[in-house]
C-alpha angles and dihedrals in degrees: 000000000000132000087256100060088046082056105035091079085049096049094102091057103039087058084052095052082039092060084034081062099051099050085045087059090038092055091053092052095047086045092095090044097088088051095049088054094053095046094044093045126013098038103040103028092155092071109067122223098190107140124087134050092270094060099032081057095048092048091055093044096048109017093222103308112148093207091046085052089050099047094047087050092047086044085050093048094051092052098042080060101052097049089051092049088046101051092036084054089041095049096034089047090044095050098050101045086051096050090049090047088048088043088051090041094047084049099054090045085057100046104035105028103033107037104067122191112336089067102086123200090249091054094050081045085051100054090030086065085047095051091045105100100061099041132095121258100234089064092050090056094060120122114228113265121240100253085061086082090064 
């Protein structure tokens, strides 16, 4: 069994933690943004920083307010960070769960596909009980295939 047919049930999941990973990557580079917008223009509002799309937005948003302009940075900031939380736990909780469901499925291959005979069914019971605390429950509750009687 190859590495690809361990992965292809898990596709679904790994482009998930794959998206997870971009606005990960998104969030960290929109972090400065909500500075850049106070400096620009709370706490130098003299110097005019009229020119690009970013400034031309916030003007039409505020109309110049400096608190308006603060409060839509602060609002920017807090959701910068909780995209960037979301998709870190979603990637970090994707990954792992997929790595445990591949480690658990790699196990049964070995055990059950490439061991023939001389591996009885209270022997794969046996490790099977060993291997039971780190793997996930839904792979202790399986019922013993049929091969397993050979």
């Amino acid at each position: 069994m190859s590495i690809g047919a361990l992965l292809r049930p898990h596709s679904k999941a790994l482009a998930i933690a794959l998206a997870a990973v971009a606005g990960e990557g998104l969030a960290e580079l929109l972090q400065p943004w909500p500075l850049k917008i106070v400096f620009d223009n709370v706490l130098e509002p003299k110097v005019a920083y009229h020119h690009g799309w970013l400034a031309r937005w916030l003007l039409s948003i505020t109309g110049g307010d400096r608190l308006t302009t603060l409060k839509v940075a602060a609002v920017a900031g807090l959701l910068i960070a909780a995209i960037g939380g979301l998709c870190s736990y979603a990637e970090r909780y994707l990954t792992t769960s997929v790595g445990s469901c591949m480690s658990c499925g790699a196990a049964f291959t070995l055990i059950f596909n490439d061991y023939p005979s001389p591996i009885t069914i209270t022997n794969r019971r046996a490790i099977l009980s060993a291997a039971s605390p780190v793997m996930p429950m839904r792979f202790r509750a399986l019922s013993p295939p049929a091969y397993w009687e050979r």
